[in-house]
Each structure stands twice: as C-alpha cells, then as structure tokens.
Z-matrix of the N, CA and C atoms (Angstrom, degrees):
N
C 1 1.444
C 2 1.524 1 108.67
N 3 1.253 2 119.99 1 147.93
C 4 1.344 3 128.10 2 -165.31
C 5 1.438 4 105.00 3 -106.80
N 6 1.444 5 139.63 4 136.27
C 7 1.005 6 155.46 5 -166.56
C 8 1.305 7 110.71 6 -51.47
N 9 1.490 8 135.53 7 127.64
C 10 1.431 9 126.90 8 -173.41
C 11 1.587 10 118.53 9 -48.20
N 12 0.968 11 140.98 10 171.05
C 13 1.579 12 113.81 11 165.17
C 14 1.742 13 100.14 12 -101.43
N 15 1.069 14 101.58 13 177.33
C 16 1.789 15 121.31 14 165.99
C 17 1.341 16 87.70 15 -32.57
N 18 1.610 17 92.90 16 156.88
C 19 1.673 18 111.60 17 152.82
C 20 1.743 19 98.82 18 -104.18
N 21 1.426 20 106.30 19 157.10
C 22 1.289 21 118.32 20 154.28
C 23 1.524 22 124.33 21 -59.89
N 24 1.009 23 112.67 22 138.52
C 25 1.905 24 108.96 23 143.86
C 26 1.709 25 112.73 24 -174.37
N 27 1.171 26 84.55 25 156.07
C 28 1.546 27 108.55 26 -174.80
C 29 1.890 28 107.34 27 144.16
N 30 1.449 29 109.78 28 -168.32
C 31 1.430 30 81.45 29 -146.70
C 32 2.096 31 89.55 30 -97.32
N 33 1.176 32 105.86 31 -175.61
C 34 1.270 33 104.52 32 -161.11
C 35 1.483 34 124.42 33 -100.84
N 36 1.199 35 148.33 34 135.83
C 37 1.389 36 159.73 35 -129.26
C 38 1.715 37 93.39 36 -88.48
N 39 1.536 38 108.76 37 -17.16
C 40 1.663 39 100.17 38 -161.54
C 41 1.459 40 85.58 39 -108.53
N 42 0.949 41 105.72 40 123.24
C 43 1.531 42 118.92 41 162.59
C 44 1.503 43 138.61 42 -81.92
N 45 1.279 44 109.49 43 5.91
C 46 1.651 45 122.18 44 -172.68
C 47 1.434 46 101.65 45 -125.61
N 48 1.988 47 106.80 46 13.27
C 49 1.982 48 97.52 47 -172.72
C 50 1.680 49 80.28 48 -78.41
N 51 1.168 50 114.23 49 133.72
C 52 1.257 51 126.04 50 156.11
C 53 1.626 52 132.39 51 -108.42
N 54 1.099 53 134.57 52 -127.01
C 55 1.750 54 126.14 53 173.26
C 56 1.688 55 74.35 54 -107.26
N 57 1.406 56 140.50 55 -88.32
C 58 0.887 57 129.03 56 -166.63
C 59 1.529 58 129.20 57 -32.10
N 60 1.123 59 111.08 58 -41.94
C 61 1.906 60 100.74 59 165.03
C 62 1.446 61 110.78 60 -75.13
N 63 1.610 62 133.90 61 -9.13
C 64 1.593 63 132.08 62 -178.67
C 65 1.551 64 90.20 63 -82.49
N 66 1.357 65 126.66 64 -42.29
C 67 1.540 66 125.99 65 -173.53
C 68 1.661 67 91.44 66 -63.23
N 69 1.187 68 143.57 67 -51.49
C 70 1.627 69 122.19 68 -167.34
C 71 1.677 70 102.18 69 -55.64
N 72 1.328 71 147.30 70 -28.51
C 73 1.177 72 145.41 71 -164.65
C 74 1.467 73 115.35 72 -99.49
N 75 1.125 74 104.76 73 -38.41
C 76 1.701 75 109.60 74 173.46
C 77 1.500 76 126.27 75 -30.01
N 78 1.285 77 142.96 76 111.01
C 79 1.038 78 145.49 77 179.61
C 80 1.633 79 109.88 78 70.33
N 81 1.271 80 119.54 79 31.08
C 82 1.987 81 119.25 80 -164.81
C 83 1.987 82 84.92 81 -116.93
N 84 0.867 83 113.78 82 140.44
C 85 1.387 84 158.65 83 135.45
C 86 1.733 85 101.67 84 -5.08
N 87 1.190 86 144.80 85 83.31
C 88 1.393 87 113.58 86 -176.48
C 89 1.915 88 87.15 87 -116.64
N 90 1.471 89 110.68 88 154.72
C 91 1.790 90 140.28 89 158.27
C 92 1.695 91 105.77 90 -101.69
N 93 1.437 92 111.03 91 97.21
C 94 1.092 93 100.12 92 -176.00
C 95 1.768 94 111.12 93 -107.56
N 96 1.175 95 137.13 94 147.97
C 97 1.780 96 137.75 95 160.27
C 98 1.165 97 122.08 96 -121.03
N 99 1.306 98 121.63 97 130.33
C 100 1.718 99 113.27 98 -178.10
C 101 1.433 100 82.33 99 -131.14
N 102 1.435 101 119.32 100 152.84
C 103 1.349 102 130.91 101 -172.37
C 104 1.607 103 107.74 102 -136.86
N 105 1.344 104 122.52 103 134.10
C 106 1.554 105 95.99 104 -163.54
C 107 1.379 106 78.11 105 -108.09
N 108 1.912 107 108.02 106 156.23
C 109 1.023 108 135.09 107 159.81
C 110 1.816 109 136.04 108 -88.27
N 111 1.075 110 150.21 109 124.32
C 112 1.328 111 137.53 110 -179.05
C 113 1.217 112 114.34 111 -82.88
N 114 1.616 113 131.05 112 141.22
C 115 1.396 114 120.40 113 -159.11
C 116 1.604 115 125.36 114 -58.01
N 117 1.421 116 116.97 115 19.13
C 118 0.947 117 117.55 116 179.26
C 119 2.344 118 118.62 117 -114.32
N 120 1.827 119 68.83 118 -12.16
C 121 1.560 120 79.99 119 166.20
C 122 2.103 121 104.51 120 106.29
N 123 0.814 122 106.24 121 -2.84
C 124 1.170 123 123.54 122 168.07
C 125 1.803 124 127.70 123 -76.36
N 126 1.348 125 103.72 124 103.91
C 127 1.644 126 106.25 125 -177.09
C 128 1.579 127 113.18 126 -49.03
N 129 1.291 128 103.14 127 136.09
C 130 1.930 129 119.16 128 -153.49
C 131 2.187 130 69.84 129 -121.57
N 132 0.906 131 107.61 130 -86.40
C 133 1.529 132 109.14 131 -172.80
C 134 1.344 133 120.35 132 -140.05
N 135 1.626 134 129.37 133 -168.57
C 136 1.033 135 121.61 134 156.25
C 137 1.350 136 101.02 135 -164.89
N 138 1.618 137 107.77 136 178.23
C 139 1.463 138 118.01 137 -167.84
C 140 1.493 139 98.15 138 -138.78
N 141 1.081 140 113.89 139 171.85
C 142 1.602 141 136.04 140 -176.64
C 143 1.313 142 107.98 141 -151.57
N 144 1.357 143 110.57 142 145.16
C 145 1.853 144 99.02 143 179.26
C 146 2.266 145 87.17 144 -172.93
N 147 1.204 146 106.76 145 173.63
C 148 1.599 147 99.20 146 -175.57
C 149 1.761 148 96.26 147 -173.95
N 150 1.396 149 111.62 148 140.11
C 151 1.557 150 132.45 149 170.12
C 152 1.114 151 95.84 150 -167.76
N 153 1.690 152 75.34 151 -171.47
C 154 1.812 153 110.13 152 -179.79
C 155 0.917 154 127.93 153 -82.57
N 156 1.427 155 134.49 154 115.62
C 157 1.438 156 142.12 155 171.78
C 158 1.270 157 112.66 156 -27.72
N 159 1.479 158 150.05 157 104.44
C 160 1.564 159 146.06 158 170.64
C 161 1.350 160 113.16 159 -86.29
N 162 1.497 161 102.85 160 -44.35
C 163 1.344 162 102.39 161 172.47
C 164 1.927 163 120.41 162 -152.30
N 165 1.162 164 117.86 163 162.56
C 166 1.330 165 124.26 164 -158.23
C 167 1.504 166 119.10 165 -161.13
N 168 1.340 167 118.65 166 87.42
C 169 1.557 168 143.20 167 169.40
C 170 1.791 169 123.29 168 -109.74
N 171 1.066 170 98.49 169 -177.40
C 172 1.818 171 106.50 170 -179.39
C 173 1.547 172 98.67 171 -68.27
N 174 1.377 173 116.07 172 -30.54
C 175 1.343 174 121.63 173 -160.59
C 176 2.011 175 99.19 174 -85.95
N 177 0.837 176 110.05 175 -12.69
C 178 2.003 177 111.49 176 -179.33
C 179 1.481 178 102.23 177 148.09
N 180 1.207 179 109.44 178 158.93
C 181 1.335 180 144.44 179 160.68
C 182 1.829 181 119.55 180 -95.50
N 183 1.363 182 109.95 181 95.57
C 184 1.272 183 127.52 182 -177.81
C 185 1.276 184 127.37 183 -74.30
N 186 1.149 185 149.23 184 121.38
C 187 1.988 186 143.06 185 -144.72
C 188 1.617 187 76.70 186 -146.59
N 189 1.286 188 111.20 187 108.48
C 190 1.679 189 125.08 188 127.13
C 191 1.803 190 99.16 189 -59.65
N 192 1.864 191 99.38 190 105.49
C 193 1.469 192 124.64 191 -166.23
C 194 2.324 193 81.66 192 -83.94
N 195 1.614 194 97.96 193 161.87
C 196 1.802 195 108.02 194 -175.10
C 197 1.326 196 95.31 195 -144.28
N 198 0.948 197 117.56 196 -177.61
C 199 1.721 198 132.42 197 -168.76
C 200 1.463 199 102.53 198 47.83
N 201 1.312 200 105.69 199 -124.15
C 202 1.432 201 121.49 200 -148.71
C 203 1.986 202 88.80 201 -68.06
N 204 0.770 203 119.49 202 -6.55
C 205 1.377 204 111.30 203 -172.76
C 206 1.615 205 123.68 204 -138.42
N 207 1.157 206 82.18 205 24.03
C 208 1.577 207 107.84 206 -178.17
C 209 1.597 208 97.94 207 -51.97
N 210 1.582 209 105.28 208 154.19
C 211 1.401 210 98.03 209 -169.47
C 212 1.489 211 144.88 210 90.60
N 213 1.621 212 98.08 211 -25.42
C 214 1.572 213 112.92 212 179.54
C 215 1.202 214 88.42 213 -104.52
N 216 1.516 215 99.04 214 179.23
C 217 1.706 216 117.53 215 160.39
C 218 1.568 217 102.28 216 -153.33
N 219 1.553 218 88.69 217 156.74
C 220 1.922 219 98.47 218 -173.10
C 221 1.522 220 85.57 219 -153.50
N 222 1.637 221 88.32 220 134.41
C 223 1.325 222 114.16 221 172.45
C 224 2.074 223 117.15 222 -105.10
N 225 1.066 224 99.04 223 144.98
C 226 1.690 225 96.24 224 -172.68
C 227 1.558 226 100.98 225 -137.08
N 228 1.260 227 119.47 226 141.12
C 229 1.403 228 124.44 227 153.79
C 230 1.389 229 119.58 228 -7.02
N 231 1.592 230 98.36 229 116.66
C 232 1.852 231 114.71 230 164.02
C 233 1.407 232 115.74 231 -57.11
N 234 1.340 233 129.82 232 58.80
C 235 1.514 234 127.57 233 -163.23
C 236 1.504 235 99.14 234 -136.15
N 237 1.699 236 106.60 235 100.56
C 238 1.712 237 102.06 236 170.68
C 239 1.219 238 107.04 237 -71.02
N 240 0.992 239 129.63 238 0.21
C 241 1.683 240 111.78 239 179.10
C 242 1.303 241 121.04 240 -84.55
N 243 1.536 242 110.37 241 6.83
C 244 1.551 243 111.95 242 -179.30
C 245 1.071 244 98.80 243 -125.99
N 246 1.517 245 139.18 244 14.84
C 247 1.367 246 132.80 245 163.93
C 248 1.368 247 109.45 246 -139.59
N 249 1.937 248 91.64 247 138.12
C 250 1.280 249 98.22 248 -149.09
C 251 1.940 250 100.84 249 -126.29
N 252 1.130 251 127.16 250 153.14
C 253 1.442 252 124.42 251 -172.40
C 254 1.732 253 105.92 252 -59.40
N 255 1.056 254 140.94 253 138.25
C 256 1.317 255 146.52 254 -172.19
C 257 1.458 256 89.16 255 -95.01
N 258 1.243 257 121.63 256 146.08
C 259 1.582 258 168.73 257 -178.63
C 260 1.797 259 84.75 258 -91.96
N 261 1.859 260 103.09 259 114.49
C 262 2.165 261 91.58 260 177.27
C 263 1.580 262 84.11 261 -59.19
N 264 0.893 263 87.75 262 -179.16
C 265 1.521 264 130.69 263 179.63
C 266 1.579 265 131.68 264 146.87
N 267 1.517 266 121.51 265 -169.95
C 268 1.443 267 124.86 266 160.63
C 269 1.657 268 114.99 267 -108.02
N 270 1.495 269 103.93 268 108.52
C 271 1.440 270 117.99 269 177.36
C 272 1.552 271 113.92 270 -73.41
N 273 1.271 272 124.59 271 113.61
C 274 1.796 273 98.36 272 169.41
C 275 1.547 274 93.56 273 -123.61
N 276 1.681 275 84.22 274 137.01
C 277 2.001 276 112.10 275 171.27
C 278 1.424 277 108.46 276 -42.52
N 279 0.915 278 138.77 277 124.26
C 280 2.181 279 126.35 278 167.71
C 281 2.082 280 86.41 279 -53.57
N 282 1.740 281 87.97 280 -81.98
C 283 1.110 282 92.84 281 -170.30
C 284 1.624 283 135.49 282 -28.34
N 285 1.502 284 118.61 283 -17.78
C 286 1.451 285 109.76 284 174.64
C 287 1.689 286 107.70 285 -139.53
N 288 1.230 287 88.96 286 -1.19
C 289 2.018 288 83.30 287 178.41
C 290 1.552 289 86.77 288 89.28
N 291 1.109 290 159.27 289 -64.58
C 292 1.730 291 148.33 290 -139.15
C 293 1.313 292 101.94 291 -39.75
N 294 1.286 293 103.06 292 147.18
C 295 2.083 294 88.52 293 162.71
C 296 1.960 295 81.05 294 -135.89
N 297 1.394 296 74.35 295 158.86
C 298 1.788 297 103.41 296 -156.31
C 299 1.846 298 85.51 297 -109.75
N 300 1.112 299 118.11 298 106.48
C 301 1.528 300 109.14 299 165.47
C 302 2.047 301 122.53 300 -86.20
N 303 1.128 302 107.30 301 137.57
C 304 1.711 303 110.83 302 -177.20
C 305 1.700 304 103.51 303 48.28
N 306 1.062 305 151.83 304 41.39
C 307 1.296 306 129.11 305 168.19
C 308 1.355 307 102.68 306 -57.45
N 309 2.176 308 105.27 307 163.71
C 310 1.481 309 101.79 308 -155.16
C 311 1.529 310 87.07 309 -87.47
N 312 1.636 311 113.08 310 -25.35
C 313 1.600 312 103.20 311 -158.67
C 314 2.280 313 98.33 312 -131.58
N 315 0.923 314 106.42 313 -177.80
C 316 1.357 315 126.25 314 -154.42
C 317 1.987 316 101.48 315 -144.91
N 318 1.004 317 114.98 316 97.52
C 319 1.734 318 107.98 317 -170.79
C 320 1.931 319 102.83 318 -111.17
N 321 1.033 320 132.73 319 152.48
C 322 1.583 321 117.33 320 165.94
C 323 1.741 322 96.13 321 -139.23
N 324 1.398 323 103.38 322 175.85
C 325 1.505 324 98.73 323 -174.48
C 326 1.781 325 88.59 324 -164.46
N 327 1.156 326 123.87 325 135.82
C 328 1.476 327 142.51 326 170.25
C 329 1.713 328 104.02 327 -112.78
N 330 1.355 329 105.74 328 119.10
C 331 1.419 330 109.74 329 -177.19
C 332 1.582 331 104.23 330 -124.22
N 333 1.311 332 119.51 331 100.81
C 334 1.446 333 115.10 332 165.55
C 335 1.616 334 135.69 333 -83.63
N 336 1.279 335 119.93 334 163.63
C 337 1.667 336 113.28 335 -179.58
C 338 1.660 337 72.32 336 -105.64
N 339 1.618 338 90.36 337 155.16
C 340 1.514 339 127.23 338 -164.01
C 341 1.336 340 79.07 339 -81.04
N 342 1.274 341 107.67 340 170.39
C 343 1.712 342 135.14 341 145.71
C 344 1.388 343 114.33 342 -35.56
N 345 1.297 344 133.55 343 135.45
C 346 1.523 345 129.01 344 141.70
C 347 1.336 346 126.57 345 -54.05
N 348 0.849 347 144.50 346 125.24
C 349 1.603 348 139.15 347 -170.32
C 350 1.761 349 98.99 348 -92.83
C-alpha cells in the first residue's frame, strides 16, 4: 500500500460551498483518485483510497479513509466540481485489489509539479 498523500487545506476555489452544499456530503460514501503529474504532464503515480465524509466546509472535505487505510483521514478541496455521483456498482482499487461496493460519490484530483524555473 502506498502512503496516503497530503491532505489539502486552505480555503476553497468554489465559492457557493456553503453549510447547505457541506450537508449533501456529510456522512456519503466517497471513491476518491488523485494521480500525480510530473511538470511536464506525464503520470509519475497515483493512489486510490475511499470513506466517509466526517466533515465538510469551505475550508475541506474530511473522509474517515476504510479498508486498507482505515484509521487515517484525508481531507481534499471544497470543490463540487470534481465530485461526481457514482454510477452503483463494484469499484475495484488497481492499486490494492479492494472493491468499494455502491459508493454515493466518485471524486478525482490531478496534481502537478510546477515548471522548473
């Protein structure tokens, strides 16, 4: 298993997350992937990991992480535009074999290293 990544924080790009859009996430199911990029745009790696929403403000969206990572928590950007309602089904991780059954939501995240100057 590959090391959780960072959590996010600082405040959030979406400006209309309010208490009422933190109430759609609260206690929901999230499948999350962030894939890191090398500054040229080229996939370096990625991770997969999925819980329960604990908590959800302008400031991040918090996932009590289950399975292989049960125990942690990782917070990611207040941005509905990168999380999207999951299709039920059976999800399985590449990276760990888990399969995630019906999660409520589906999140992805592309993280690049800047340019070298």
């Amino acid at each position: 298993m590959k090391d959780t990544p960072y959590g996010w924080a600082g405040n959030s790009p979406a400006q209309e997350f309010d208490n009422a859009a933190a109430d759609v996430y609260l206690g929901k199911y999230v499948l999350v992937g962030v894939t890191y990029l090398d500054s040229g745009g080229q996939v370096e790696s990625s991770v997969q990991m999925h819980g329960v929403v604990e908590s959800a403000s302008r400031e991040g969206i918090t996932l009590s992480l289950k399975g292989e990572r049960a125990g942690q928590s990782w917070t990611m950007p207040a941005d509905p535009s990168a999380i999207s309602p999951a299709r039920p089904g059976r999800y399985q991780l590449p990276e760990t074999g888990e399969v995630v059954e019906n999660p409520d939501f589906i999140c992805t995240w592309m993280v690049q290293k800047p340019q070298a100057s």
